[in-house]
RODO-2510 file (C-alpha; in nm, 4 decimals, decimal comma):
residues 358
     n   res          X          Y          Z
     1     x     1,1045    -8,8652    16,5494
     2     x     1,0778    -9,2480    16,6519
     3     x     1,0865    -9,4644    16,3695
     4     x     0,9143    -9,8175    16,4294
     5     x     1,0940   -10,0122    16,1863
     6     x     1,3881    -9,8701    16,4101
     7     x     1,2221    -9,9790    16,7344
     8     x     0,9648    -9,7116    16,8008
     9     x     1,0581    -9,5906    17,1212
    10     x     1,3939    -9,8006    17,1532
    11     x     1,5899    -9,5331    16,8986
    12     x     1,4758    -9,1907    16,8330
    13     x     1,6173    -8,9783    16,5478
    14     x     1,5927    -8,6440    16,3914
    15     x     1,3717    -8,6024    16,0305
    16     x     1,7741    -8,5571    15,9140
    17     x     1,9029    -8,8434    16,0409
    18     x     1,6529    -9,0506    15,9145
    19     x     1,6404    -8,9207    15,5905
    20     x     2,0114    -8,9578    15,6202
    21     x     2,0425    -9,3133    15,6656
    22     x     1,7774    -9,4051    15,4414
    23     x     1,9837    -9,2079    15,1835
    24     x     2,3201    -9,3693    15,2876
    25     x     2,4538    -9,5945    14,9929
    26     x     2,7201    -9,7462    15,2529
    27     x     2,4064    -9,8340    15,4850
    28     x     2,2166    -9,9962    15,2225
    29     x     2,4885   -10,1834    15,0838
    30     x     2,5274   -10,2998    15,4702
    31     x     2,2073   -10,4381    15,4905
    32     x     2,1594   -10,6168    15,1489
    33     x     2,4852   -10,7911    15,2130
    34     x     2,3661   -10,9076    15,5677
    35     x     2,6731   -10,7634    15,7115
    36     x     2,4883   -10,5112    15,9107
    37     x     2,1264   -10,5657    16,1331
    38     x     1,8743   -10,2834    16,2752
    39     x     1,9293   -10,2800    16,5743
    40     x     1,6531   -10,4783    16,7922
    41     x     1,3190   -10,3635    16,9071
    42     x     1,1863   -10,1557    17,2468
    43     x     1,5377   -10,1532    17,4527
    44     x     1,5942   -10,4971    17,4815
    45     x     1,8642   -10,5311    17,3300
    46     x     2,1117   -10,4135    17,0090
    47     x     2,1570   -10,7074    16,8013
    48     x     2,4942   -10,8303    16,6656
    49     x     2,6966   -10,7419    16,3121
    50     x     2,6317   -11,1130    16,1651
    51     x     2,7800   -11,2401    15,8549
    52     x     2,5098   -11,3884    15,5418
    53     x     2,3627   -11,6922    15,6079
    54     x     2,4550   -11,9680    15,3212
    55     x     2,2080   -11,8645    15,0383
    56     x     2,1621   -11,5274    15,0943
    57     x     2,2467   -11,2832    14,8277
    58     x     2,4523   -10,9920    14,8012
    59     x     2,3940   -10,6807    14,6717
    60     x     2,5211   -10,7550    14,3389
    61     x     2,3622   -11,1214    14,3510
    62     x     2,0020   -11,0536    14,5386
    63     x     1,8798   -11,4223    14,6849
    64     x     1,6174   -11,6011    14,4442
    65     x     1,3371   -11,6483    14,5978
    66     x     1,0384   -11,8905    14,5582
    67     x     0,7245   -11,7484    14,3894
    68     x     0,4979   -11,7717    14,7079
    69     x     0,0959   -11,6383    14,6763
    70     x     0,0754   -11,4387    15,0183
    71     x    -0,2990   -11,4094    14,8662
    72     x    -0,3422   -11,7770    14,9129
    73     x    -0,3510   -11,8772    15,3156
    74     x    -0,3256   -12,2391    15,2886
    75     x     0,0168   -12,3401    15,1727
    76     x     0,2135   -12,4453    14,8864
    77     x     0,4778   -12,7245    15,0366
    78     x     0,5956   -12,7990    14,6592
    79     x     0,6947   -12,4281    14,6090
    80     x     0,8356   -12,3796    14,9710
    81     x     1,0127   -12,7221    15,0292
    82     x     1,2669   -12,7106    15,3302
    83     x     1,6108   -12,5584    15,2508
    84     x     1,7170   -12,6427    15,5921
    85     x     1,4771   -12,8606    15,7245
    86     x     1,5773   -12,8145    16,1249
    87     x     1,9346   -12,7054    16,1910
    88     x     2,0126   -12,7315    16,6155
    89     x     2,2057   -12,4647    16,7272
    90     x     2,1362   -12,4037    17,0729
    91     x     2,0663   -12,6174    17,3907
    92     x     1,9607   -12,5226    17,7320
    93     x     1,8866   -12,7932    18,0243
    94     x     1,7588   -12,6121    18,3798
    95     x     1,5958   -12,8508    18,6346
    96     x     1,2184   -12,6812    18,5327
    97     x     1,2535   -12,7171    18,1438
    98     x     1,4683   -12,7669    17,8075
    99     x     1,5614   -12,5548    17,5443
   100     x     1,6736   -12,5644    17,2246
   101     x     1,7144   -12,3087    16,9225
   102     x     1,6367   -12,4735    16,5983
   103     x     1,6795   -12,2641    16,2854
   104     x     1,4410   -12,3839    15,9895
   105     x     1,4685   -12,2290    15,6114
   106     x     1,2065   -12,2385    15,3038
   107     x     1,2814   -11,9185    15,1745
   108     x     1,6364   -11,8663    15,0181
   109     x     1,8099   -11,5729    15,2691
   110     x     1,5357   -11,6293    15,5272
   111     x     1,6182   -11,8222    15,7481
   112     x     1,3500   -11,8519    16,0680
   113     x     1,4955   -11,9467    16,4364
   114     x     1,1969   -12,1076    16,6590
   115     x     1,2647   -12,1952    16,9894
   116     x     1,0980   -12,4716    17,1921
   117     x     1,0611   -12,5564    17,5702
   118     x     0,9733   -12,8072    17,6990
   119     x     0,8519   -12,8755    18,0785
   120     x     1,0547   -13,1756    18,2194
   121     x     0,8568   -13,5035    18,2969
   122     x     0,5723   -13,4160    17,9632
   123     x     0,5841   -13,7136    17,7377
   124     x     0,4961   -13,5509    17,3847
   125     x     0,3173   -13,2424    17,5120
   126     x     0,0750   -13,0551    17,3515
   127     x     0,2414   -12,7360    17,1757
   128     x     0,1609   -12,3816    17,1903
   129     x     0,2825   -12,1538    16,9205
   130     x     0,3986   -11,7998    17,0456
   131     x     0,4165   -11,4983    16,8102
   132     x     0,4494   -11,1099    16,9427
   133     x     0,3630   -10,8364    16,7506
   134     x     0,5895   -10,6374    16,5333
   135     x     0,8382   -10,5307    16,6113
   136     x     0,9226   -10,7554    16,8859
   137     x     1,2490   -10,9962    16,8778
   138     x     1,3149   -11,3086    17,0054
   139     x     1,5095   -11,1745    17,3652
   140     x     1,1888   -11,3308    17,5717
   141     x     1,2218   -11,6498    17,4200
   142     x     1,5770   -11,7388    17,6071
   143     x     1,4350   -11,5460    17,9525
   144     x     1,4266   -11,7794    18,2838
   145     x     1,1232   -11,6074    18,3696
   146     x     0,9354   -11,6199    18,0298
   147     x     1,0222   -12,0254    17,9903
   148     x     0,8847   -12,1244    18,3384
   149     x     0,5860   -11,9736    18,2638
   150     x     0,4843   -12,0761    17,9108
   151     x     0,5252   -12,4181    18,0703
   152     x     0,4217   -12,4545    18,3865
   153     x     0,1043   -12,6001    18,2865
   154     x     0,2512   -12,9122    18,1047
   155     x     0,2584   -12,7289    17,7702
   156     x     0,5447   -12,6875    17,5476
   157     x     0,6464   -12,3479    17,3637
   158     x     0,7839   -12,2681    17,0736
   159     x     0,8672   -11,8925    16,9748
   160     x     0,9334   -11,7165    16,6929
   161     x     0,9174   -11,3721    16,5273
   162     x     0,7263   -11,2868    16,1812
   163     x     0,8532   -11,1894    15,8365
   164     x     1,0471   -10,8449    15,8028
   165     x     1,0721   -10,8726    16,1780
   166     x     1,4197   -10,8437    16,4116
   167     x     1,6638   -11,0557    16,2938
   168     x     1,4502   -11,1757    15,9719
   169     x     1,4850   -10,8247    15,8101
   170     x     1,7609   -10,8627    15,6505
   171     x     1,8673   -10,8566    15,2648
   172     x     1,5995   -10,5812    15,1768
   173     x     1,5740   -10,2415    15,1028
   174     x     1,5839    -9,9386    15,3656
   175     x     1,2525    -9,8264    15,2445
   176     x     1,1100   -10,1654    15,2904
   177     x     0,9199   -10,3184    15,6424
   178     x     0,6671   -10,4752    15,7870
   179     x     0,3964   -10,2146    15,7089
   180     x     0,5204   -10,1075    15,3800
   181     x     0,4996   -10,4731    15,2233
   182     x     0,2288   -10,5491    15,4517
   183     x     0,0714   -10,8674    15,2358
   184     x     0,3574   -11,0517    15,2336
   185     x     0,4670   -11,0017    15,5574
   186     x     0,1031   -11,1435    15,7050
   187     x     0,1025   -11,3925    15,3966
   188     x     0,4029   -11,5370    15,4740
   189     x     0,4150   -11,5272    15,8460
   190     x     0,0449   -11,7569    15,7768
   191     x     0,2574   -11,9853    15,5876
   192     x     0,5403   -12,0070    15,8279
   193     x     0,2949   -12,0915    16,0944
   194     x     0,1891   -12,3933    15,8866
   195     x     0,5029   -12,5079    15,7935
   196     x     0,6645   -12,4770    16,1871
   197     x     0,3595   -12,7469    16,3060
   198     x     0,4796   -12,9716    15,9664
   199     x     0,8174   -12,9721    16,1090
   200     x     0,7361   -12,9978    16,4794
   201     x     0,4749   -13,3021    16,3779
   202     x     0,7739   -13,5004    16,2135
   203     x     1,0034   -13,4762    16,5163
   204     x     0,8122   -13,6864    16,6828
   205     x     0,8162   -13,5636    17,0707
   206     x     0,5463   -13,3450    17,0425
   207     x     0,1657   -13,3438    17,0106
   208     x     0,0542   -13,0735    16,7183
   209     x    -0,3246   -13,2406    16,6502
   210     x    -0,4659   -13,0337    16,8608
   211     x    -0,1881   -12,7346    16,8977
   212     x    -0,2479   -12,3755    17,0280
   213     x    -0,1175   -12,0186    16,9649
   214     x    -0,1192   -11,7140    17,1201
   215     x    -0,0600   -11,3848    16,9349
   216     x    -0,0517   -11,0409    16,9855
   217     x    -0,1217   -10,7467    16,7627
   218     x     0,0420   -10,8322    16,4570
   219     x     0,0962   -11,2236    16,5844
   220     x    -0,2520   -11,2188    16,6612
   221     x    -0,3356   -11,1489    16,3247
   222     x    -0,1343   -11,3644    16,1286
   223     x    -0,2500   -11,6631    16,4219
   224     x    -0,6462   -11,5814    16,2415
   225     x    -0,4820   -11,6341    15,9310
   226     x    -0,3173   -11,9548    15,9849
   227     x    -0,5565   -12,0899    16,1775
   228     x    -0,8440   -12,0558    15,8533
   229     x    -0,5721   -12,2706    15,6489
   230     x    -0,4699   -12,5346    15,9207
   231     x    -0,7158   -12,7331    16,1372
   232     x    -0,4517   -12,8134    16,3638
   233     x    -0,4555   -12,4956    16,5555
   234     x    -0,7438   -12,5541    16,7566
   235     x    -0,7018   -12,2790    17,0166
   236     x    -0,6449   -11,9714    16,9796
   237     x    -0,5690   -11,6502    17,2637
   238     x    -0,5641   -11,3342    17,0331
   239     x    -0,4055   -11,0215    17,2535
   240     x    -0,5506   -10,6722    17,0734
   241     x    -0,4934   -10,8286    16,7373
   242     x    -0,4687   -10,5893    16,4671
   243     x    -0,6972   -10,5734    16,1414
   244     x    -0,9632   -10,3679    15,9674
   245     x    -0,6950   -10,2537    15,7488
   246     x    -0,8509    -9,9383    15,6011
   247     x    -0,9242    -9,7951    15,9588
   248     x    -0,6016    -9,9556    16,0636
   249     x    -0,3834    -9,7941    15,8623
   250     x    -0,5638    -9,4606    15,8854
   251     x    -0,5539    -9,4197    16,2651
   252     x    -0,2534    -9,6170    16,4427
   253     x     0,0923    -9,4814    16,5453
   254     x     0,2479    -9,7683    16,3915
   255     x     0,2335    -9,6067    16,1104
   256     x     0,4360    -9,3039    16,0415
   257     x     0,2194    -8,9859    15,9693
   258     x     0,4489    -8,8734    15,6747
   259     x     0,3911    -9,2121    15,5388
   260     x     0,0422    -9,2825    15,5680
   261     x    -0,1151    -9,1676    15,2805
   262     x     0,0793    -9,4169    15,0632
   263     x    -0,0885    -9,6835    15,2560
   264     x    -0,4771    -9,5152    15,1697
   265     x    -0,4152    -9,5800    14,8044
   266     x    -0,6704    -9,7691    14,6701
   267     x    -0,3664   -10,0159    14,5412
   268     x    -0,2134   -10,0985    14,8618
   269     x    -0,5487   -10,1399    15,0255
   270     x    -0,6301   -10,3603    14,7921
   271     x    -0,3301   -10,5566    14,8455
   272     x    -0,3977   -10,5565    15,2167
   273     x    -0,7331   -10,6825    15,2113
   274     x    -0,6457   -11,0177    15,0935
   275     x    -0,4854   -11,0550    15,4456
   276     x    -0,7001   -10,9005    15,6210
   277     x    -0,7951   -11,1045    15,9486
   278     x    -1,1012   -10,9441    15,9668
   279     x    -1,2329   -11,1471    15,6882
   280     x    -1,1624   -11,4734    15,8620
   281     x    -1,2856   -11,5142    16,1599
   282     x    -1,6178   -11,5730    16,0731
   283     x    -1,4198   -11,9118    15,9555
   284     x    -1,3230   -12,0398    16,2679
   285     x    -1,6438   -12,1462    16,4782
   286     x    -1,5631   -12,4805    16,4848
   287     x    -1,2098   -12,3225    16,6884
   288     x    -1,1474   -12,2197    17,0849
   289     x    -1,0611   -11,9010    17,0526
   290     x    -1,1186   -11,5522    17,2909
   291     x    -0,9717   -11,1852    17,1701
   292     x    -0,8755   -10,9938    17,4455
   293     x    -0,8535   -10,6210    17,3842
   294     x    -0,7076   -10,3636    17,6176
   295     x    -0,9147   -10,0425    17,5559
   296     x    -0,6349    -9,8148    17,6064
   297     x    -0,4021    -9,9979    17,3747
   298     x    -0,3007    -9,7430    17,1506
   299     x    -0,1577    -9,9341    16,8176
   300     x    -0,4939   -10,0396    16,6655
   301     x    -0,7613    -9,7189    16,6679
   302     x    -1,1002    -9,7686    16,8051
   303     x    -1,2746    -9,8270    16,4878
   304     x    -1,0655   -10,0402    16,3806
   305     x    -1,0921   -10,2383    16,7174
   306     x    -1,4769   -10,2240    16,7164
   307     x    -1,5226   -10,3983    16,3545
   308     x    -1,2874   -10,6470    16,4585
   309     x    -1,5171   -10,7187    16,7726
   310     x    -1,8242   -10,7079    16,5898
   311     x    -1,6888   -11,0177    16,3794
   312     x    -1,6461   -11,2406    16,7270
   313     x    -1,9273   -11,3743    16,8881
   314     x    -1,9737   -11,1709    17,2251
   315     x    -1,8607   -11,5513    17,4036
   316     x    -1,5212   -11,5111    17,2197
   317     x    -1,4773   -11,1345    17,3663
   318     x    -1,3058   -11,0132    17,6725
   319     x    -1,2794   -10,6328    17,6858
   320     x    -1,0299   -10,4515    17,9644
   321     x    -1,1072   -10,1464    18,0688
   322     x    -0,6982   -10,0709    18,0415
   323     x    -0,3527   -10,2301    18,1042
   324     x    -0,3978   -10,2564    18,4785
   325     x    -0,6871   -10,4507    18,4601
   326     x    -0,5551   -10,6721    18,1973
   327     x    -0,2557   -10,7689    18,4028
   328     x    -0,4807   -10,8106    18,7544
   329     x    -0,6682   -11,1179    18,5171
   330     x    -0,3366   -11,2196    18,3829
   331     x    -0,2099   -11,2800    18,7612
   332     x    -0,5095   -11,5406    18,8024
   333     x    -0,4632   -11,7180    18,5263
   334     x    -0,1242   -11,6477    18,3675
   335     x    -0,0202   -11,6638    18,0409
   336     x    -0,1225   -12,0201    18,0022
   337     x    -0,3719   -12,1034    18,2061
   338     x    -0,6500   -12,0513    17,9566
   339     x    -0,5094   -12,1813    17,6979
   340     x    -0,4542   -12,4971    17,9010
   341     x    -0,8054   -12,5409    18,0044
   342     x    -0,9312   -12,4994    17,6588
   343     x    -0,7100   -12,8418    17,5821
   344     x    -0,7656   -13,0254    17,8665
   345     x    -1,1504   -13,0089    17,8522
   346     x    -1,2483   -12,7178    17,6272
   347     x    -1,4088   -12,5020    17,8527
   348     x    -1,5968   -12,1850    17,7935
   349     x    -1,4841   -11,9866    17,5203
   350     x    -1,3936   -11,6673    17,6266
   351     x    -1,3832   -11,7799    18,0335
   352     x    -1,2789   -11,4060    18,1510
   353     x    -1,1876   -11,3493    18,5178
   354     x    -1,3704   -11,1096    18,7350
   355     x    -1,1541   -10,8095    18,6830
   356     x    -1,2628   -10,7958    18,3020
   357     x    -1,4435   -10,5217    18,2074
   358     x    -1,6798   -10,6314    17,8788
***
């Protein structure tokens, strides 16, 4: 069976071996400890044994962590307060754009790595936030390829991965992921999103007034979320974003069928509905912002995509008939260009290219 928290597709094991390594003591230990990581998402690439980071716990002395409302979107800078407020670690310079890795910390043993490029010759640029779905890693953020085009139209980037995601599951229990502790992952990715523009807005070399993000799935999500607490995210380019929890969690291969029905209880559901993005986006007309949905996108089920297109105006709604017609409008524009538009001049909301099928 593929596991997602494993990678989906990446790994594959057996029913045994998975119930195997979930039962391993060793393993576990391994992975409170931070001396061992799952290995990264959808073949890109197996990430590193790494020691703790300074403040994580161990398994006989678990990290404290802040008491953080994932119910509440906007917030709380006097209960997260920066741990490490913006710690360089990496540089790149190529003659298109600069790079640096800067790793950020509000929760004790969670330490977040963004990383921002800048195109050469912007003075303070305007920023775009990137966040993938689960369970993507940070691999495209350090790609040639993926830096010249997040900022070929003037824009800066800055990338980073959500809670319980790649390298940022780490001191928690086998039995514990994204989906499983699904409020706090999409509560606290919300938060993260606000606290990223706080730091990015006191380095002074970028422009987050008026900032962007793009999301998919799971980033998409959590972008809806943010952007109901924080004014500054003005624009917003939502790929298939996931939602509609109930239907969600009932239909989509995310989830794994022998876990499912855990998710249907009436508790978790309850849980999950006071993140679900569903419920906000009614908040942002005053906001830019188009969802784009790929028909034959399999991770959110049809009725969970249809509610969360009857809560966008139709102007905010770009429908493709399937992948290849997504990436025919994707050549015209890129993955920028509408963003771009919508902050140069803010131009029609969803402004979808010929070869979109409504």
């Amino acid at each position: 069976m593929a596991d997602p928290r494993f990678g989906g597709s990446a790994l594959t094991f057996s029913k045994e071996q998975v119930s195997l390594i979930r039962s391993s003591m060793f393993i576990r230990v391994l992975a409170a400890s931070g001396l061992l990581c799952i290995p990264a998402v959808n073949g890109m690439r197996a990430q590193q044994v790494f020691p703790p980071y300074a403040g994580a716990g161990t398994a006989s002395t678990p990290a404290v962590l802040p008491q953080e409302d994932w119910t509440r979107l906007p917030v709380d800078r006097a209960t997260l307060k920066p741990i490490i407020p913006g710690l360089p670690m990496e540089k790149a310079e190529t003659p298109a754009y600069s790079r640096e890795m800067v790793r950020l910390e509000w929760r004790r043993g969670d330490p977040i790595d963004i990383y921002i490029v800048r195109p050469h010759g912007a003075q303070k640029p305007r920023v775009v936030l990137y966040l993938y779905s689960f369970p993507f890693d940070t691999d495209r953020f350090i790609d040639d390829g993926w830096c010249r085009r997040v900022t070929r139209d003037g824009l800066a980037a800055v990338g980073f991965v959500s809670a319980l995601t790649g390298e940022r599951f780490r001191n928690r229990p086998m039995r514990e992921w994204f989906i499983s502790e699904l409020q706090e992952s999409m509560g606290s990715s919300a938060h993260d999103v606000q606290l990223i523009l706080d730091y990015l807005a006191s380095r002074g070399d970028l422009s987050v007034d008026k900032a962007a993000m793009w999301g998919q799935g799971s980033g998409a999500s959590i972008a809806i979320l943010a952007a109901s607490a924080d004014s500054r995210l003005a624009v917003l380019d939502l790929l298939n974003p996931w939602g509609d929890w109930p239907d969600w969690l009932k239909g989509s291969p995310v989830v794994p069928d022998e876990e499912r029905a855990k998710y249907l209880t009436a508790d978790f559901l309850d849980k999950a509905s006071r993140v679900d993005p569903v419920d906000d986006l009614p908040l942002l007309k005053d906001r830019e912002y188009r969802i784009q949905q790929v028909l034959d996108d399999a991770d959110t089920p049809p009725a969970a995509r249809d509610r969360i297109a009857a809560q966008a105006p139709p102007a905010h709604l770009v429908r493709y008939a399937d992948r290849k017609a997504h990436r025919e409008a994707w050549a015209v524009t890129g993955i920028t260009g509408w963003i771009a538009a919508q902050l140069r001049d803010g131009g029609s909301p969803a402004s979808a290219p010929a070869a979109a099928s409504r």
